[in-house]
N, C-alpha and C positions, 0 to 999 in steps of 0.2 A: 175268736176275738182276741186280738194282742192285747200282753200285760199293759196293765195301767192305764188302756185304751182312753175311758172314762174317771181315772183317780182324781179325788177331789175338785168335781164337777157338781159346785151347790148348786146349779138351779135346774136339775134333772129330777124331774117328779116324776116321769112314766117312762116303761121302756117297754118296745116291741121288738123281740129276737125273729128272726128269721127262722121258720119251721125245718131248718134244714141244718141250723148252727149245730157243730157237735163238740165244739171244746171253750172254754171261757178260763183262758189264762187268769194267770196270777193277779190281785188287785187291782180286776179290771174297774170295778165299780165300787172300790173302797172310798168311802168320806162323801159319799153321793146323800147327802145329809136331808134331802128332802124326798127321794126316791121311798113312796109307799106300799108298794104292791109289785113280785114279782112274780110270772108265769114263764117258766121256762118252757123252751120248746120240746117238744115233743121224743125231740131223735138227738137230743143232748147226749153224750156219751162222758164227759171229762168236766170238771172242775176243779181247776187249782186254787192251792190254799189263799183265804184270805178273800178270796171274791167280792165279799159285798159287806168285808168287815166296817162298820162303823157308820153304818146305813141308820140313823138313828130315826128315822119317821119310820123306818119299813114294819109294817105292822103285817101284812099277809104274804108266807111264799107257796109255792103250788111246785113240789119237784117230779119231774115224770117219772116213770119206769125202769127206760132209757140208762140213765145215770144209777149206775150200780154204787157208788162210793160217794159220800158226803163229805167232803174232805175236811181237813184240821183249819182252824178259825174260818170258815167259811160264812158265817154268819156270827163270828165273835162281835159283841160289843153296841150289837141293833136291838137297843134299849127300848126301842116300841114293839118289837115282834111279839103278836099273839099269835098265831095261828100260821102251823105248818099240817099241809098235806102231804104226806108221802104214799105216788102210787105204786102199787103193786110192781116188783121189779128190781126197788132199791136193796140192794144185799148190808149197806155196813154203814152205821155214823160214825166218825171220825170226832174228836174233840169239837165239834159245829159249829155247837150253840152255847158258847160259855158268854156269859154275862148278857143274856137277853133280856127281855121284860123285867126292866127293874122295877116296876110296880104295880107286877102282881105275878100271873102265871101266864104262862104260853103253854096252849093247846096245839100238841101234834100228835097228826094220826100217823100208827107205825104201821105198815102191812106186814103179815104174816111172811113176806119173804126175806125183811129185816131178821140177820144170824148173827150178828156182832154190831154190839155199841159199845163204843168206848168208856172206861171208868170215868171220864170227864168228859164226855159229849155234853155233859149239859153242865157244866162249870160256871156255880154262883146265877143259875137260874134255877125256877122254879117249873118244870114243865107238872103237864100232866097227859099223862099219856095215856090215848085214844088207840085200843088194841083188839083182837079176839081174844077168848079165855084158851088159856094153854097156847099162849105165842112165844117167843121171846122177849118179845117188848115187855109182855106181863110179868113174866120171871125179872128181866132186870130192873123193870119199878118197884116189886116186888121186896128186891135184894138191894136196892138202894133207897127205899121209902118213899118212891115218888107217888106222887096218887097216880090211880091207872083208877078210869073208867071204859066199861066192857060195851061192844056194840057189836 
């Protein structure tokens, strides 16, 4: 999907990607201000930075396997975001999630095949992160004080 495809597009509430989509350029869906909920598809491979920065209702995403890297602001400044999935698959967050849920915390689950987060993936948010004992993810909530509960 082409840059800016969707930028600042306020009355986009829901989106349905094509099971087949595998790249989401640059601020395709930045300023999409009432977009709540996103599912990526399945066989996503690529996302450029900024994607869905300033998505301010988005309160759920669901990122597949697929997509090994979480890119830099990719979800900056989506002040409603509670709740990130990450399934099995994703290797690296990238600066993501800085200034999300400014009132309270966002819950995301990391799978154990997360090997690098960035020292500011979660910049000026509070996450809490949903891990196995002896992950990664556990070590860097660990070493940055974020709460980490074990499942």
């Amino acid at each position: 999907m082409g840059a800016h495809a969707f930028d600042g597009c306020r009355s986009l509430k829901e989106i349905h990607l094509s099971s087949g989509l595998k790249t989401l350029s640059m601020h395709v869906f930045t300023g999409c201000s009432l977009l709540k909920e996103v599912r990526l598809p399945s066989q996503l491979e690529k996302m450029d930075i900024c994607c869905f920065q300033d998505c301010t209702s988005l309160e759920t995403v669901h990122i597949p396997g697929s997509l090994k890297r979480i890119s830099s602001s990719a979800f900056k400044n989506c002040a409603s975001l509670k709740k990130v999935i990450l399934e099995e698959g994703v290797e690296r967050i990238d600066g993501s999630f800085d200034r999300c849920c400014t009132t309270g915390s966002m819950h995301i689950q990391i799978p154990d095949s997360v090997t690098a987060i960035d020292s500011i993936a979660f910049y000026k948010t509070t996450p809490v992160i949903h891990c196995h004992a002896g992950s990664y993810a556990e070590s860097y909530a660990k070493k940055n004080s974020y709460s980490c509960e074990l499942y």
